[in-house]
Structure formats: C-alpha cells, structure tokens
C-alpha positions as CSV (number, residue, x, y, z in Angstrom):
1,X,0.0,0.0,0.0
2,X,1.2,3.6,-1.2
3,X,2.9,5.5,2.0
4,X,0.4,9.2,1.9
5,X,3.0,12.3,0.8
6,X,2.0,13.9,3.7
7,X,2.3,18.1,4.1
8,X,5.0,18.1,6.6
9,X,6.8,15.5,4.4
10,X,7.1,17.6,1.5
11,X,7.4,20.8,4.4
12,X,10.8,18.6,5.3
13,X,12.4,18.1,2.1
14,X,11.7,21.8,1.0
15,X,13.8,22.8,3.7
16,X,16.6,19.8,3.2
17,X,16.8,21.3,-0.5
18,X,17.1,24.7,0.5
19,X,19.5,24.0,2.9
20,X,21.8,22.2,0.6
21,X,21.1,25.1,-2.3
22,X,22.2,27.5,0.3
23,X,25.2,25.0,1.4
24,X,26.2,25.0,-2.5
25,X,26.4,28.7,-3.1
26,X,28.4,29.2,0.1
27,X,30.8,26.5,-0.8
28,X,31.1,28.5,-3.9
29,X,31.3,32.2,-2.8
30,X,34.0,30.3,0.0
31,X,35.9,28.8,-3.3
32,X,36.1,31.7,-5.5
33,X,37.9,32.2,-7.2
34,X,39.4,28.4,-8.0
35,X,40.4,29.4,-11.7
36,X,41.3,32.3,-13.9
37,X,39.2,34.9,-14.1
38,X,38.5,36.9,-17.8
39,X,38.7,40.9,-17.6
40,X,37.1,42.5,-20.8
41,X,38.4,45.5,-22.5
42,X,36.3,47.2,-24.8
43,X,38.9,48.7,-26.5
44,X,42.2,47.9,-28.9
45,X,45.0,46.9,-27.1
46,X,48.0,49.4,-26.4
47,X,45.6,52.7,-25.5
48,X,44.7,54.2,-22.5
49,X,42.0,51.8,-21.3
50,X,44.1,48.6,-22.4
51,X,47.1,49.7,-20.7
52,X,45.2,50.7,-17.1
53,X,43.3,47.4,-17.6
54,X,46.5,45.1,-18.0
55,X,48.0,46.9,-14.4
56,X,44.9,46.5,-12.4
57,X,44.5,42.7,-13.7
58,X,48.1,42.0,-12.6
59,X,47.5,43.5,-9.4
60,X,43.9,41.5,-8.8
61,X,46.1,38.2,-9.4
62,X,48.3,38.9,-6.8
63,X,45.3,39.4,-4.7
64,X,42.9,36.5,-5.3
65,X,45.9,34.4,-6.0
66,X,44.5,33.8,-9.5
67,X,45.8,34.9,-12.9
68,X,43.1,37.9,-13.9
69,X,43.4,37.5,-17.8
70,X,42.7,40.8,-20.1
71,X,40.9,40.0,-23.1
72,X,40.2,42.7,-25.7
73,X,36.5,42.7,-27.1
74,X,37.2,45.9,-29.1
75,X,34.6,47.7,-31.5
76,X,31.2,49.7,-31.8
77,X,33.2,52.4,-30.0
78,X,33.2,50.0,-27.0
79,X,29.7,48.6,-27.3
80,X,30.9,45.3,-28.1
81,X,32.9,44.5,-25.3
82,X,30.2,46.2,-22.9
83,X,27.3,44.1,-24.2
84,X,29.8,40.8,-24.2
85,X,30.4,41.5,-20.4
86,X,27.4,41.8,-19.3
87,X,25.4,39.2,-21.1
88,X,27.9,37.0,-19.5
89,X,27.8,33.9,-16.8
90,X,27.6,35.8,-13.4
91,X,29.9,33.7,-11.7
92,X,32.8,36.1,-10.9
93,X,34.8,34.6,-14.1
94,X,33.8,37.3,-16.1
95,X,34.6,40.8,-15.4
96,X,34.7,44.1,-17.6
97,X,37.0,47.2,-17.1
98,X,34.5,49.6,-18.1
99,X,35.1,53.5,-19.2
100,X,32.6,56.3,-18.9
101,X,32.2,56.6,-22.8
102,X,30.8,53.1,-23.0
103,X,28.6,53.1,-19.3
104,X,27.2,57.0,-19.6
105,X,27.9,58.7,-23.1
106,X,26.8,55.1,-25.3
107,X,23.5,54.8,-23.5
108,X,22.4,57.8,-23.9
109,X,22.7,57.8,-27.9
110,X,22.7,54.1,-29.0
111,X,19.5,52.5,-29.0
112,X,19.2,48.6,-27.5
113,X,21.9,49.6,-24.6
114,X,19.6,48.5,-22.3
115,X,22.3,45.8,-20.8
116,X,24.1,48.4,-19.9
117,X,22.0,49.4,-17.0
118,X,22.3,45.4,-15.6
119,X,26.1,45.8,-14.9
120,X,26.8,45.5,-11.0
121,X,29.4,48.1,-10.5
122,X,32.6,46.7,-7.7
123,X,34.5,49.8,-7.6
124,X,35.7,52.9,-9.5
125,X,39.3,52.3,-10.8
126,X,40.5,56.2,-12.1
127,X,39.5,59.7,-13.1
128,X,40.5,61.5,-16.3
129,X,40.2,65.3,-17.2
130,X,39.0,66.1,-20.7
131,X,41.1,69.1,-21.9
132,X,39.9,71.4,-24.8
133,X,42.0,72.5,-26.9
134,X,42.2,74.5,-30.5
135,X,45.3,75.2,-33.2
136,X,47.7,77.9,-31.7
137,X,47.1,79.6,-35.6
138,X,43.9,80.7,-34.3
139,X,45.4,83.2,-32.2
140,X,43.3,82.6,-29.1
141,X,44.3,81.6,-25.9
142,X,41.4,82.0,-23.2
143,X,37.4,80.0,-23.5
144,X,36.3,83.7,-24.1
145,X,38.2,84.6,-26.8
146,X,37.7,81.6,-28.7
147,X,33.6,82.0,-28.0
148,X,34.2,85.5,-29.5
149,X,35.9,84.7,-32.5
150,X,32.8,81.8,-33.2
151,X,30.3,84.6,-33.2
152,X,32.3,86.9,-35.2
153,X,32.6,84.2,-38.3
154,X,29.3,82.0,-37.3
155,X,29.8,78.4,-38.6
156,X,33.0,79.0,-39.9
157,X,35.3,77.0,-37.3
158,X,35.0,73.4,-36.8
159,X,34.2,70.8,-33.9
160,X,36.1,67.7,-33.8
161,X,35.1,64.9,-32.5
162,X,36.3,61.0,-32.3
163,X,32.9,60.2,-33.7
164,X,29.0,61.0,-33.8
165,X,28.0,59.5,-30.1
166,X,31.0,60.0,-28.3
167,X,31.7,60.7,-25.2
168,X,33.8,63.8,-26.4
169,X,30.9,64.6,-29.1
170,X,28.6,65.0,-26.7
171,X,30.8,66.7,-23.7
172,X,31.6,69.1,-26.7
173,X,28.2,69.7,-27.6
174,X,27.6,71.1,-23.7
175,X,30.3,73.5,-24.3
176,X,28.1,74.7,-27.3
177,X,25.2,75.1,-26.1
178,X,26.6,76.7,-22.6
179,X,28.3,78.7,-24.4
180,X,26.5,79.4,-27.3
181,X,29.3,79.2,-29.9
182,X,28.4,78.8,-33.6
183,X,30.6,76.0,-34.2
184,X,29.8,72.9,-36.8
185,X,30.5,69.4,-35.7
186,X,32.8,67.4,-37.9
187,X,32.9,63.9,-36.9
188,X,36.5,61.5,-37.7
189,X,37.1,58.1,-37.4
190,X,38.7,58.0,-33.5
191,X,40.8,60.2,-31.6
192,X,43.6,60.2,-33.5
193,X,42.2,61.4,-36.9
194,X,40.4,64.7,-34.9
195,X,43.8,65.9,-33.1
196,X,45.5,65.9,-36.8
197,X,42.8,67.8,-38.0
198,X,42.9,70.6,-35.3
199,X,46.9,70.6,-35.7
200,X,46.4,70.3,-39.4
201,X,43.8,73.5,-39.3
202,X,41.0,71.7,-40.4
203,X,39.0,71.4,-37.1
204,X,39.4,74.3,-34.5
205,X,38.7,73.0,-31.4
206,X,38.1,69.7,-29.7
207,X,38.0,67.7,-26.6
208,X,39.9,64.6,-25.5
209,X,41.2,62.7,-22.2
210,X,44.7,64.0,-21.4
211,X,46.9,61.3,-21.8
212,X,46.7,61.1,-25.9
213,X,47.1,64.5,-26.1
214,X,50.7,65.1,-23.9
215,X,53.2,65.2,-26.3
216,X,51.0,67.9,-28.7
217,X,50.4,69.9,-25.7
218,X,54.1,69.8,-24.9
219,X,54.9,70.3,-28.3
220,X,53.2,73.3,-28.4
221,X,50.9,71.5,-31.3
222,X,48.2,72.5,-29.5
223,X,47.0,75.3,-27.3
224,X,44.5,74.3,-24.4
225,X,41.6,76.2,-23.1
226,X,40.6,74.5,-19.9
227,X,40.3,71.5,-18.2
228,X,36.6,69.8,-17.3
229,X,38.7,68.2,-14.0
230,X,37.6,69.9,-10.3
231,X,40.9,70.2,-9.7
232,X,44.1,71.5,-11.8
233,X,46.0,68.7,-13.1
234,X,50.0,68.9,-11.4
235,X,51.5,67.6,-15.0
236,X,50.0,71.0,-16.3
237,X,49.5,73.6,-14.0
238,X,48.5,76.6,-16.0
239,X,45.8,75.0,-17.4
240,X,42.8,76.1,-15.7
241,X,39.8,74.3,-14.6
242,X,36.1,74.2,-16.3
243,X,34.9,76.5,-13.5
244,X,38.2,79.1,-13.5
245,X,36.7,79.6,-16.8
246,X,33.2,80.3,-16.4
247,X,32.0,77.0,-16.7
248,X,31.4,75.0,-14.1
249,X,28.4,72.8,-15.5
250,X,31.5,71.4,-17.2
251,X,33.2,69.7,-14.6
252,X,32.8,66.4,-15.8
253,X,35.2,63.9,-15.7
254,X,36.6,60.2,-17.2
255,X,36.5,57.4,-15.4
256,X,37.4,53.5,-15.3
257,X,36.2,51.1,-13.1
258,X,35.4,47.6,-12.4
259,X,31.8,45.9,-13.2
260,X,30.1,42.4,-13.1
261,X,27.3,40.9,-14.9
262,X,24.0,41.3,-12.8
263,X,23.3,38.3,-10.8
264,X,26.8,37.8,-9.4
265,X,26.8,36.7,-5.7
266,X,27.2,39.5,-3.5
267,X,29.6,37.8,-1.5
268,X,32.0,38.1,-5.2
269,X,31.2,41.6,-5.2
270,X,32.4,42.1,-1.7
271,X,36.0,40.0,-2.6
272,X,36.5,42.2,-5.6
273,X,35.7,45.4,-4.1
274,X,38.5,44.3,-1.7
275,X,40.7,43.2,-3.8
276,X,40.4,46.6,-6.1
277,X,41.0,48.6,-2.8
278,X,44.5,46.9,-2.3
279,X,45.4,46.7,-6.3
280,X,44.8,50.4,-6.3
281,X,46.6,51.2,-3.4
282,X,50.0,49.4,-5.0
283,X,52.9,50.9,-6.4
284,X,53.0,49.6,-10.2
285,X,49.2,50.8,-10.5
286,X,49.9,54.2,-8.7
287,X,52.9,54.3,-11.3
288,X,51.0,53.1,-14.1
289,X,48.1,55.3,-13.7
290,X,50.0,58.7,-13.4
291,X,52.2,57.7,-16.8
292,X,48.6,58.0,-18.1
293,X,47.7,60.7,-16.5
294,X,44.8,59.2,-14.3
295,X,43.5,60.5,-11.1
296,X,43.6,56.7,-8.6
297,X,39.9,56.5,-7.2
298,X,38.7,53.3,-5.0
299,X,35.1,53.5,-4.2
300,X,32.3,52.0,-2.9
301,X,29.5,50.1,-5.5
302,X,26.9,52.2,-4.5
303,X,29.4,55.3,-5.2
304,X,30.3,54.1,-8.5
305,X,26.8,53.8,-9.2
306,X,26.0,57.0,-8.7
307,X,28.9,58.3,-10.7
308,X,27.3,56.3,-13.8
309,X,23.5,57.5,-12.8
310,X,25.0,61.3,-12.8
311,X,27.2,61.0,-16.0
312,X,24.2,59.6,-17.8
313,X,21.9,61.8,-16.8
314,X,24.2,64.9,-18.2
315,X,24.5,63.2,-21.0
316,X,20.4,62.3,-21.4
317,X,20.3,66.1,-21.3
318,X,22.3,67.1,-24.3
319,X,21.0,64.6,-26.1
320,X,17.3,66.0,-26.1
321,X,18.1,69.6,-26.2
322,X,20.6,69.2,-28.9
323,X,18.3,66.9,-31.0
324,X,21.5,64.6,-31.3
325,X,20.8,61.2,-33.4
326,X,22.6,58.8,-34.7
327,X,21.8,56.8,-38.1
C-alpha cells in the first residue's frame, strides 16, 4: 500500500533542499575564485584603457591568488565588449574594465543599450580630465576669446570629435550650447584622426582625455583652453579648470572602473571590491596610472553607481536639447 505524501513531508524536504542550495552557493562564494578569471576591454589593445586594464588585472592576481586574464573585445566604439560583459555567466569569471564613454555617453545615444544598466558596479578604478583645446594659428588663448571669435565668423570654425555618439561629441556639444558658440560638428574616425585635424587647421577646437594629447600639448601643437577636472591637473599647472573659466556645469570627468554581470553573488562583489581597494593602493598601479595621467579613485559600488546615474543623466540632457541622433 502507497505510503500518503504527507504536508510536513514535502514541508521537510523543502527545507533539506534549501538548505543544501544554500550549502552549495556558500561553498562556492568560499571557493572563489578556483580558476582564472577573464577581464574585458572594450577597446584595442596598447591605449589608454588597455594599458590601465592590463596593471589592475596584474595586481587583482596577486590578490585573489588567481591569474586575472585581459581580453580585448574591441569595437562599436566599445559597445561590443560592454554588451559581451554583461550578457555573460555571473559567476565572478567574467569581469569588464568599463570607461565612462561606454557606461554613460553610449547609453544615452545608441539604442538597444539597455544591458548596460544590468552591470553590478565593484568599484571605481580612475579619473580622467578632458582638456579642450584649439590650433595655436587661431590666435586665441582663453574660452572667451575663442567664443568670440565663433560669433564673429558664425559656422565658420570646426568641432572635432572622435565620432558621432561619443563621449567627447557630446561633452563638446555642452560646451556649445553653454556657451552658445556657432561652431559645426565634424565627426573622424577616433581620436587620433580629430587631433590631426585641429593641428592640421581643419577642425578648431576639440576635446579629449589627457593622456593622448601630452606630447601635442608639450609640443606646443596645441594650445588648451581649460580642463573639465575639479581640480588642476599637477602635469599641467597653468591650465585652468572648467569652472576658473566660467563654466562650471562642465566639470565632468573620465573614469574606469570595475563591473560584473547582474546576478553575481554578492559575496564576489564584496572580494572584488577588496581586492580593487588593495590593487589600487599598489605601487605599479599608482605608477602606471600617473604615466597616463589618471586620477587613482577606490570606491564604494553604491558610489560608482551614482557616478554612472550622474554622468548619464548629463548626457540624457544634451542629447534631447541638442536633438542629437545617430543613423
């Protein structure tokens, strides 16, 4: 005769199953990491990113006493390594050294981004200034006098950006419309291609992170207006800051940090945010990051998240009052 499946029989192996789900997820968040974990880089190896990336994964292997392996997932202006990262298996094996372009400037222009918003942030990683800066044949010198000379010759001088959608496209077009300068926005093909153009004479004026512009600045190839940093930056002094110029809406910063895929166990989180606290407080980082030109910044999650929340937001903005779309 069939034993009945009585209530508080199937009440007891309920809880013997949850217990040994909840036994399994310790043993795991206790074992982590037992392999090598993957770091994505959105970007082509040997810039900025890459380079910052590479010296915060060695550091994070000495920490978890696991090899943290970069693996660039370049293109789509950093979409594709975003998206790769956070569709992802949330197990702590998968990681992604994420830049503000990609997190704040990407969303806010590219449609189907919505897996951006799903990254858990660990912690911030660095700070960059943007710098703007025009050709020294233009004869100006101050944010002023370059304004001026726009609305003496309206849509005459160029804006140059590293592309339609990026993040200094659209920093750029807040200088415009705070400003109010009659200047047409010429998009290149990266970085690169728009500094030529401004040394060259074809573009006028743009805006970049720091560290690819050094040598142009020092060359006198350039001539910079202001820094969007809070701060002035000790490598160059004299430059002053977004609000010593009259514009402090634009004090808005660069930055790297680390992210997981949603769904990662919190007790990961907590490891990594650890781990990122002692990797950025060691020498070759600290060394590596001013060679670049960073700013070091450890935070919280919750901090970094609100750095992403606030540099989207801006960036929402300028998108709808500029009309800005992308084809």
């Amino acid at each position: 005769m069939p034993v009945p499946f009585s209530s508080h029989r199937r009440a007891a192996l309920f809880l013997l199953a949850a217990a040994c789900l909840l036994g399994s997820t310790a043993a795991r968040a206790e074992t982590w990491p037992s392999r090598p974990i993957t770091l994505i880089v959105s970007f082509e190896p040997g810039g900025s990113t890459d380079i910052s990336a590479r010296a915060v994964a060695q550091a994070l292997s000495l920490e978890l006493k696991q090899p943290v392996v970069v693996e660039n997932r370049a293109g789509a202006g950093g979409r594709i390594g975003t998206k790769a990262a956070a569709i992802a298996r949330p197990d702590g094996y998968t990681l992604l050294w994420g830049s503000g372009s990609s997190l704040t400037a990407a969303p806010a222009i590219y449609p189907n981004q919505e897996h951006v918003a799903t990254l858990v942030p660990v912690s911030l990683g660095a700070t960059q200034s943007f710098v703007f800066v025009t050709n020294p044949d233009l004869g100006v010198r101050t944010v002023q006098e370059f304004v001026a000379l726009a609305k003496r010759q309206p849509g005459k001088l160029n804006f140059a950006s590293a592309g339609l959608g990026s993040s200094n496209h659209l920093l750029g077009e807040i200088f415009l419309a705070a400003t109010g300068a009659p200047v047409v926005h010429v998009p290149y093909k990266g970085a690169v291609m728009a500094k030529d153009a401004v040394i060259r004479g074809e573009a006028q004026l743009m805006d970049e992170v720091t560290s690819p512009l050094i040598g142009a600045l020092r060359a006198g190839q350039l001539v910079p207006l202001f820094m969007t940093g809070q701060r002035r930056d000790p490598a160059f002094p004299d430059i002053p800051t977004a609000a010593e110029a009259g514009l402090p809406e634009m004090a808005i910063e660069g930055f790297f940090g680390l992210l997981a895929p949603a769904g990662t166990p919190p007790e990961v989180v907590a490891r990594l945010n650890e781990a990122m606290r002692a990797a950025l407080g060691s020498e070759p980082v600290a060394r590596t990051f001013g060679n670049l030109g960073f700013t070091t910044v450890y935070s919280t999650p919750r901090q970094m998240a609100a750095r992403i929340t606030e540099g989207r937001a801006a960036y929402d903005r300028i998108v709808k009052a500029r009309q800005i779309r992308v084809d």
